[in-house]
C-alpha positions as CSV (number, residue, x, y, z in Angstrom):
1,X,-13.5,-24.5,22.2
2,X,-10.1,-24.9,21.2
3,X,-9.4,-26.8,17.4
4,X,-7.6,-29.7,18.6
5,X,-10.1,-30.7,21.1
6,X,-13.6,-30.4,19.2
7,X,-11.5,-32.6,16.3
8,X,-10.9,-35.2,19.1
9,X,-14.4,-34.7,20.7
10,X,-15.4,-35.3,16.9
11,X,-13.0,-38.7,16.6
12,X,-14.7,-39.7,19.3
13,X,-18.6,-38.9,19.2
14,X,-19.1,-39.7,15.1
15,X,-16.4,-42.4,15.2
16,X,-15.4,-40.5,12.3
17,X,-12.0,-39.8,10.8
18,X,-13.7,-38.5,7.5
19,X,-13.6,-34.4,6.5
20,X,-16.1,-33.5,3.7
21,X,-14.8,-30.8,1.4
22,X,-16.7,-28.3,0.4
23,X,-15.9,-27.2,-2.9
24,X,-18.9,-26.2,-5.0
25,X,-19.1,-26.2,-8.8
26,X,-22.4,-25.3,-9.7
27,X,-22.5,-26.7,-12.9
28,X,-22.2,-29.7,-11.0
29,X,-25.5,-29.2,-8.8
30,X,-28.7,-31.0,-9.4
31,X,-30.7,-29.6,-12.0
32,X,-33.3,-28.0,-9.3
33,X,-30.8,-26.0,-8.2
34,X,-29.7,-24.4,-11.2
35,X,-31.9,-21.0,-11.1
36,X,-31.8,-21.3,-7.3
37,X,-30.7,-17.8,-6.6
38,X,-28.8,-18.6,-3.8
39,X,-27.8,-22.4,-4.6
40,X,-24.0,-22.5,-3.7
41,X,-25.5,-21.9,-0.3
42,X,-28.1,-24.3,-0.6
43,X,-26.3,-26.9,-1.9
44,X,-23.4,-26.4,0.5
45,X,-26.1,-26.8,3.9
46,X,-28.2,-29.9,2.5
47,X,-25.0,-31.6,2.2
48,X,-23.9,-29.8,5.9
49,X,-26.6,-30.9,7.2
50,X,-27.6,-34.6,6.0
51,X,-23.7,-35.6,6.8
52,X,-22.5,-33.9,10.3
53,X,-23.5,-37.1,12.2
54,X,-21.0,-38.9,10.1
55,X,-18.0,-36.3,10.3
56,X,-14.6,-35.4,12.0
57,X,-15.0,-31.9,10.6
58,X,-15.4,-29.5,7.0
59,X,-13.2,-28.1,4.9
60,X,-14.5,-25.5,2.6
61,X,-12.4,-24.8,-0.1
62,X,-12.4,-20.9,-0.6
63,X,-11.3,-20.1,-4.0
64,X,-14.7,-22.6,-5.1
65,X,-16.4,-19.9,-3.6
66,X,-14.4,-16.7,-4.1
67,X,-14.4,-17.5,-8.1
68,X,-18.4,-17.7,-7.6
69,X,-18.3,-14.6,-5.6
70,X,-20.1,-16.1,-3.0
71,X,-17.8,-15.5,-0.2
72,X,-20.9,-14.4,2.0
73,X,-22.3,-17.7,1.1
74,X,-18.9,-18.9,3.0
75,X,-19.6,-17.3,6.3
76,X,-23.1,-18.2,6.1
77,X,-22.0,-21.5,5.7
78,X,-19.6,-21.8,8.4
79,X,-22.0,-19.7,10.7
80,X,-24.5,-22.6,9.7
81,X,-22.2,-25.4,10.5
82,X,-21.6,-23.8,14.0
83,X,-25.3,-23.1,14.6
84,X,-26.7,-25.7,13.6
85,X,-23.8,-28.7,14.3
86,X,-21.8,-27.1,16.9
87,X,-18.8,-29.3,18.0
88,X,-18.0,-30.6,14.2
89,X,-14.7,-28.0,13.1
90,X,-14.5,-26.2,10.1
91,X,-11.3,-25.7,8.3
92,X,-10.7,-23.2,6.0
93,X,-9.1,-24.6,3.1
94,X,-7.1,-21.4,2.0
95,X,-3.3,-22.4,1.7
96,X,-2.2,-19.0,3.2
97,X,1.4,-17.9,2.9
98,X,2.8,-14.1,3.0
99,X,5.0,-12.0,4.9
100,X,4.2,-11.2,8.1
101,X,2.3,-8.1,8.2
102,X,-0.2,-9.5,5.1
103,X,-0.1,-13.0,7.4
104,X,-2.1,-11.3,9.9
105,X,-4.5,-9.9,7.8
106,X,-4.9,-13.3,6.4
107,X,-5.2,-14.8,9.9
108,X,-7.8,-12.5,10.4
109,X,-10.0,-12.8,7.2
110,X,-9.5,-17.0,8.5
111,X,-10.6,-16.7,12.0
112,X,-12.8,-13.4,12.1
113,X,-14.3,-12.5,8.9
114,X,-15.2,-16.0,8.3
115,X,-15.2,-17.5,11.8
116,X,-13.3,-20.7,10.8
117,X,-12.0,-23.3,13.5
118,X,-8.5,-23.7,11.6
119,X,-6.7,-23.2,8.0
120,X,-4.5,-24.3,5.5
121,X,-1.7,-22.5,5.3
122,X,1.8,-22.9,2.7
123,X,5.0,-22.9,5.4
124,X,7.5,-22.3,2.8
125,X,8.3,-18.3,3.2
126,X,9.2,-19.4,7.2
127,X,7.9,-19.1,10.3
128,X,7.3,-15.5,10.4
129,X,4.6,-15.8,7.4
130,X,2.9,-18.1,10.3
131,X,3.6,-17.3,13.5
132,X,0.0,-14.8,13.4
133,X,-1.7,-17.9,13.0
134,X,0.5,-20.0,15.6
135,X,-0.4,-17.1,18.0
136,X,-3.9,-18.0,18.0
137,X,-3.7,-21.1,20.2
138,X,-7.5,-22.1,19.9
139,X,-7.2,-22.4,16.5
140,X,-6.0,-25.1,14.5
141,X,-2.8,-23.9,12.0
142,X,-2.6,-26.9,9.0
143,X,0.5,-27.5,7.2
144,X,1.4,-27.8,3.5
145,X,4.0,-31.0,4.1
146,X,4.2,-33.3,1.4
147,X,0.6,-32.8,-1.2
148,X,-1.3,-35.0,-3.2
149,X,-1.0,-34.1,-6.4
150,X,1.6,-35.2,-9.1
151,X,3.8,-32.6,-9.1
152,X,4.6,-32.7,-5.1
153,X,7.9,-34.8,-5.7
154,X,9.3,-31.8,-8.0
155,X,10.0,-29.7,-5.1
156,X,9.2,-31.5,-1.9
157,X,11.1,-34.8,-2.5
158,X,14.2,-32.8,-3.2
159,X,17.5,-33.5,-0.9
160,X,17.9,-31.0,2.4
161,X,20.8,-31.0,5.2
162,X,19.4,-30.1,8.1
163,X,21.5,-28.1,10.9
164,X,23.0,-31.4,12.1
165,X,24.0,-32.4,8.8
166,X,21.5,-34.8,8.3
167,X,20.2,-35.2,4.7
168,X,16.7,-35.8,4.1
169,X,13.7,-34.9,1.9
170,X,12.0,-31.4,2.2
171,X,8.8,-32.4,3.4
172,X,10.6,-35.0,6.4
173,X,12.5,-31.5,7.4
174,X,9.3,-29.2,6.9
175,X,7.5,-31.7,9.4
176,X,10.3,-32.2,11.9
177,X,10.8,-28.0,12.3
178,X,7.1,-27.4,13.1
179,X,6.6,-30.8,15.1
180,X,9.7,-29.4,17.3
181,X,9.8,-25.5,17.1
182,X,6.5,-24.4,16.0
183,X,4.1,-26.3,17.7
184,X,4.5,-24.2,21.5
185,X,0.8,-24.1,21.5
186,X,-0.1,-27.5,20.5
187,X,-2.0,-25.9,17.9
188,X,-0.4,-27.3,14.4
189,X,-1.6,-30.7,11.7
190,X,-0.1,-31.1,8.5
191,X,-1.3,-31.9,4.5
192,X,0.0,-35.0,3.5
193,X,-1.4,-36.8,0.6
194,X,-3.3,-40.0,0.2
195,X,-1.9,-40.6,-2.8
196,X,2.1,-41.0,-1.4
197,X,1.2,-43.3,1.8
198,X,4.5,-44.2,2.5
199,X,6.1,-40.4,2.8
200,X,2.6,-40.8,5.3
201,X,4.1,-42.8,7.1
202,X,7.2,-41.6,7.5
203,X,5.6,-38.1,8.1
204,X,4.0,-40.0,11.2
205,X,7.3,-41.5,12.7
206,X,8.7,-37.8,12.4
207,X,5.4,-36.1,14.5
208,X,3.9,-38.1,17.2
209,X,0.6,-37.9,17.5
210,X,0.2,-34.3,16.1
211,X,-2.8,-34.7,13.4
212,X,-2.7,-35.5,9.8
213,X,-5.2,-33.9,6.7
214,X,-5.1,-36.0,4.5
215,X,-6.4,-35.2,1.0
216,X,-6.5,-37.5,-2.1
217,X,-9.0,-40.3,-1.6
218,X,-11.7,-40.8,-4.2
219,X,-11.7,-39.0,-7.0
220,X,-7.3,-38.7,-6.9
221,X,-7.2,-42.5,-6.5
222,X,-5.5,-42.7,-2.7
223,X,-6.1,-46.0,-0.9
224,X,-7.9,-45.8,2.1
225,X,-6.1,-48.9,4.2
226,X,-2.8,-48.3,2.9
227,X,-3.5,-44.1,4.8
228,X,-4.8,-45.7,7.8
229,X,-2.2,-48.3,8.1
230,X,0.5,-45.2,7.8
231,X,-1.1,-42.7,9.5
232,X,-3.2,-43.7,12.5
233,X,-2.0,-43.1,16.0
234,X,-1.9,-45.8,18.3
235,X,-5.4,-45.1,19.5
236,X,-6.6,-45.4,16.1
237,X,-7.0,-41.2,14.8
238,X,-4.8,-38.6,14.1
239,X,-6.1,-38.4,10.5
240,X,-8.4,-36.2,8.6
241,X,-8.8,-38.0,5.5
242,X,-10.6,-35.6,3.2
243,X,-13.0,-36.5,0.8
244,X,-15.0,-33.8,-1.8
245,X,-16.2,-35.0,-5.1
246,X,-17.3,-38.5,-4.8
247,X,-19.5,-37.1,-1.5
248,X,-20.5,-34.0,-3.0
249,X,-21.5,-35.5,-6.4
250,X,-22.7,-39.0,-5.2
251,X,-25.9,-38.0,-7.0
252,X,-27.5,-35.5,-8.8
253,X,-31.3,-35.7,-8.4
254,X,-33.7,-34.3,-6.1
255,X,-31.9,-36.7,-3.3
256,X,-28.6,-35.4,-3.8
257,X,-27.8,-34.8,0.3
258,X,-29.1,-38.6,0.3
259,X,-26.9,-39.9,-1.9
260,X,-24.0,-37.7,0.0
261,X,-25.2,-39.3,3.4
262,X,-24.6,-42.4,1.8
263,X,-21.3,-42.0,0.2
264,X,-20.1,-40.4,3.8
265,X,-21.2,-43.4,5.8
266,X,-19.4,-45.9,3.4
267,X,-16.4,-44.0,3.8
268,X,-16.6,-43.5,7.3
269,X,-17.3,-47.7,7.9
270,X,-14.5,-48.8,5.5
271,X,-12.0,-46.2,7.2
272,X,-13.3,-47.8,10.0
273,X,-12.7,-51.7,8.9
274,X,-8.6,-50.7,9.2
275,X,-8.1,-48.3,12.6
């Protein structure tokens, strides 16, 4: 099934709007799991499995996994999700950017080595580092725009003109050249952080209705009515807000997936309270 339409079938069936990332730090991990010989997995699939009700999709982070080399943990994972929770995406959280020949390579490591439903990707070398991924139309291609963290401003605030001689910030012109020239196959979202809700909402203004991952809730400090407020479409979606820690580390006993059901749903209700 294409991207775009198991996210919206997902919007719709979980009345979710919440992505759980996956990013594993086994140090982290109850204490049961700790001479678990296959525990990134483990840990990974309780939390999978005792949250997918409550989901609009995954987002596995892969260098949390490449750094444990446990990347065939990562494709069992995904393989899991798909098996076991078909219909709930899984984006691959890679931030992908090269020229074009090393672009399809990376496409395919996203899509066929690891069988992943979509994928961060860094727009900033052009469209012809992309346009392997845009070519896949059932999958989803996500964004870099304007990021979470501190340090987005340094670069992405900075003053463009665009070919009309408009000025404007980077991130309003990266958004408004993929929302006009690179989206053909309806295919494309974009990362925008939780923790700049107004660039959010001007993001929005600039794209339609073309969705939104937004990371920085939680643990980063971004306020959850201030991104739906911003964000939503007018049928109350378009957003991906991503939380990792504060699900993934809710608790740290044997009831650990408990504890990240838990987190999950109060997430999901109090995005809920402001669509």
């Amino acid at each position: 099934m294409h991207f775009m339409q198991s996210l919206q079938q997902a919007w719709t069936r979980n009345q979710s709007l919440v992505c759980v990332g996956l990013d594993p730090e086994p140090a982290k991990f109850p204490a049961h799991l700790h001479d678990h010989a296959d525990a990134v997995f483990a840990f990974c699939r309780a939390i999978v499995d005792a949250t997918a009700d409550l989901v609009c999709s995954y987002k596995p982070q892969i260098a949390h996994f490449a750094a444990l080399r446990a990347e065939d943990a990562l494709e069992r994972l995904i393989a899991h999700i798909h098996d076991r929770h078909p219909g709930v995406p899984v984006i691959l959280d890679a931030k992908r950017g090269d020229i074009g020949s090393t672009a399809q390579h990376y496409a395919t490591e996203a899509f066929e080595r690891y069988g992943a439903d979509a994928v961060t990707l860094n727009p900033y070398l052009g469209r012809d580092s992309i346009q392997p991924f845009l070519n896949r139309a059932d999958k989803g291609v996500i964004l870099l725009c304007h990021t979470s963290n501190p340090g987005a401003a340094d670069l992405q605030d900075l003053t463009v003109t665009d070919e009309d001689g408009n000025a404007m910030p980077l991130y309003q012109h990266v958004a408004k050249i993929i929302a006009r020239d690179w989206n053909a196959n309806g295919n494309c979202a974009l990362v925008t952080g939780a923790t700049w809700p107004e660039q959010l909402g001007e993001v929005r203004a600039l794209v339609g209705d073309m969705p939104l991952l937004v990371p920085g809730i939680g643990a980063q400090g971004g306020d959850v009515e201030a991104v739906v407020r911003n964000g939503r479409t007018a049928d109350g979606t378009g957003l991906l807000i991503s939380s990792s820690r504060a699900i993934l580390y809710a608790g740290n006993g044997g009831d650990f997936a408990q504890a990240a059901r838990a987190a999950t749903l109060e997430l999901r209700d109090v995005i809920n309270r402001y669509r």
